[in-house]
N, C-alpha and C positions, 0 to 999 in steps of 0.2 A: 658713716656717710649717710646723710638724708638731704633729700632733695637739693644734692651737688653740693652740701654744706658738711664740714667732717666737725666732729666732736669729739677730739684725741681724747679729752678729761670726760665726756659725756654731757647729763644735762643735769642740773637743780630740780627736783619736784617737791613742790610748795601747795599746799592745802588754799582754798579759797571759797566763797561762795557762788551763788547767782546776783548782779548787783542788783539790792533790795535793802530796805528798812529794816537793820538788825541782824543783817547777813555777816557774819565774821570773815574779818582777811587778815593777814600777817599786817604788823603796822607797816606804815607805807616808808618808814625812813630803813627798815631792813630789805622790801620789796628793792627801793631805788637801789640798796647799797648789792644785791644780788643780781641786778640788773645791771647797774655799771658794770663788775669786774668782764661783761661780756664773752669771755671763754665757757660757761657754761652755763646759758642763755636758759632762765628759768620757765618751767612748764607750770601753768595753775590748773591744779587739777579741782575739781570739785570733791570739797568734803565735809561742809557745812550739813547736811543730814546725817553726821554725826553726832552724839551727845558729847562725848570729848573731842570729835574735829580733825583727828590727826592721819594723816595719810599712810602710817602704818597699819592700821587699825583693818584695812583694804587692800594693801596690795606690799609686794614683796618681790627680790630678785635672787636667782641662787646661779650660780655656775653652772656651763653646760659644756660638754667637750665638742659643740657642732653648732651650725647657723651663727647667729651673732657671738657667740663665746656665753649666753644668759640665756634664760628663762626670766618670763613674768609670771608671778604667780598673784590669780585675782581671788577674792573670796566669792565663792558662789553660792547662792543661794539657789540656784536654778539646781548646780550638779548635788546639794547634798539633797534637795526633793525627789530626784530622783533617786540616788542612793538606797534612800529611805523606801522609796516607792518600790522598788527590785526587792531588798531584806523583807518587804513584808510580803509580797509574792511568793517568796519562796519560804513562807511560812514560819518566819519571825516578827511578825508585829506586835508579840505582847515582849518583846526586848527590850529593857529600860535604859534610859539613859542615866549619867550620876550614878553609876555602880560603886558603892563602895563609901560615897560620900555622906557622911552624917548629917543628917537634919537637913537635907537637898531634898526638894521634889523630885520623881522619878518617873517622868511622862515617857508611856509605851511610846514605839515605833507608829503604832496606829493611830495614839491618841494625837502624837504632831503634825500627822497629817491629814488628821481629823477636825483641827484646831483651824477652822476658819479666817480666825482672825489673827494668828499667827500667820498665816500663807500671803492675806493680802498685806500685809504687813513686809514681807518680806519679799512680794513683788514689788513693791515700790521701792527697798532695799535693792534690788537687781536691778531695777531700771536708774536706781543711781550708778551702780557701779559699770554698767552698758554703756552708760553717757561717759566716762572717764576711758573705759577702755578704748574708745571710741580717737577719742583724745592722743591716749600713749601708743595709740597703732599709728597717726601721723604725725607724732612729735618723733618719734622713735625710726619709724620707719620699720613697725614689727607687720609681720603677717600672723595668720591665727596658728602656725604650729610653732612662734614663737612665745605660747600662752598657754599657761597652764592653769584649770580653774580649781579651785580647793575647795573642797565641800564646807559649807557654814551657814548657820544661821542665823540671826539679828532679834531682836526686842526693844521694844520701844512704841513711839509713836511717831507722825510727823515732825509733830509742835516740840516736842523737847527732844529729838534726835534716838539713834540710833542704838543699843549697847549689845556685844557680842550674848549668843541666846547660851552656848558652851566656848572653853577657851578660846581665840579667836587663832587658829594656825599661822596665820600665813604672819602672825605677829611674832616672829621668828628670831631667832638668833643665827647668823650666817658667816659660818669659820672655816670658810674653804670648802671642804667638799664633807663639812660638819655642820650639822642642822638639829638646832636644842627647840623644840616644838611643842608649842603649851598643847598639855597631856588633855583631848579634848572628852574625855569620858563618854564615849559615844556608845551605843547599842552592843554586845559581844556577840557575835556570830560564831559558832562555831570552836567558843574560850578567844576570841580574839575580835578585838573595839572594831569596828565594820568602818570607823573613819579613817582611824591609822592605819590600815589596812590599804585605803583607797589610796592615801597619803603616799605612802610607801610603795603602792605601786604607779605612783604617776613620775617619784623622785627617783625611785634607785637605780631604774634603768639610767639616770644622768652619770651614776658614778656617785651619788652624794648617800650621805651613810646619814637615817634618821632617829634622834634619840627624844624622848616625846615626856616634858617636865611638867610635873605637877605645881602648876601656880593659881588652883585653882582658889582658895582661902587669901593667897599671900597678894596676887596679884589681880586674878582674873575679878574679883569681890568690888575691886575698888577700881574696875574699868581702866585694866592695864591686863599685860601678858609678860612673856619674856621678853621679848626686844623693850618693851618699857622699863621693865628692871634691870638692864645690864648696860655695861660700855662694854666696847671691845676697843685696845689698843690694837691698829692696823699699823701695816707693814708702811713706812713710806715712798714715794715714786724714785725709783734709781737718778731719774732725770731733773734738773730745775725748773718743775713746774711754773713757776712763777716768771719765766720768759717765754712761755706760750703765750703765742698773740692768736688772739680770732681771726 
């Protein structure tokens, strides 16, 4: 239920631009045909400062056993600056990232947030993904402990869009209360990835068990993750969907 309107099936979320000269949208004969079946009345969210576009790439939903029955989970670039900002206070900032990875650059903790142009780069990254949150808190009718932000970085530029800086998490595989989460090779604190770490303590308390794949060659190289590489056949509704009226 939002604003006295219920949504048995939920809502559509569709990638879009700002309207402009070159701004990418879904073509308009799929927008209409998503728009008629009206049971669940599509949201556009902004995702054109992406290099690929696609609204997984930024945000993701997993099970929760309280409040709406979900979590949102947003990529953030704000919670992994800080992340980063605490491991090197506490006397890890020459921690590498890409441990293990062959012929990968291996920028310390210090150096990325040393990297200037990495930072503003990735606040105009968060003030995109602010503007959408923004969006799915009144499409949804979410409050902020319906949000969960995952720590990530971005690379890129304005002009040709956005690409994950390590695997992109929240780019997820979601099998019930099973979570296959591209393996983000982040800083080791301690013999253990100081992301997955964060990861794992924001999800487990939900009850969801996390298992963290390596796609970084197969997938993450060519501006994909898991959720890009996989289908999952879902269970279908007990009920005949298809005589739900709006």
């Amino acid at each position: 239920m939002v604003q006295g309107k219920e949504y048995p099936l939920g809502r559509i979320l569709i990638g879009s631009s700002f309207p402009r000269f070159g701004g990418r949208r879904m073509a308009k004969a799929v927008r209409d045909f998503l728009v008629a079946q009206r049971v669940q009345a599509p949201v556009e969210l902004f995702s054109d400062w992406l290099r690929v576009g696609h609204v997984d790439e930024f945000l993701s939903f997993v099970p929760a056993p309280d409040r709406k029955g979900f979590r949102l989970l947003l990529a953030s670039p704000s919670a992994c600056y800080q992340l980063l900002k605490e491991k090197q206070e506490e006397g890890f900032g020459e921690a590498v990232m890409f441990k293990g990875l062959a012929g990968v650059p291996k920028p310390t903790i210090s150096e990325i947030l040393a990297n200037e142009a990495l930072r503003k780069f990735n606040n105009y990254v968060q003030s995109c993904i602010s503007w959408n949150r923004d969006i799915l808190k009144r499409a949804l009718g979410l409050a902020e402990p319906d949000i969960l932000d995952i720590p990530q970085l971005f690379r890129g530029d304005a002009a040709t869009g956005a690409d994950a800086f390590f695997p992109d998490m929240v780019n997820m595989l979601v099998l019930g209360k099973h979570l296959g989460i591209p393996k983000p090779f982040g800083p080791e604190v301690g013999g253990q990835c100081c992301l997955e770490q964060r990861v794992r303590e924001l999800l487990e308390p939900l009850g969801l068990t996390c298992t963290f794949i390596d796609d970084y060659f197969s997938y993450h190289l060519l501006s994909g993750e898991v959720h890009c590489g996989t289908n999952a056949r879902r269970k279908p509704f007990a009920f005949k969907w298809w005589h739900m009226v709006p």
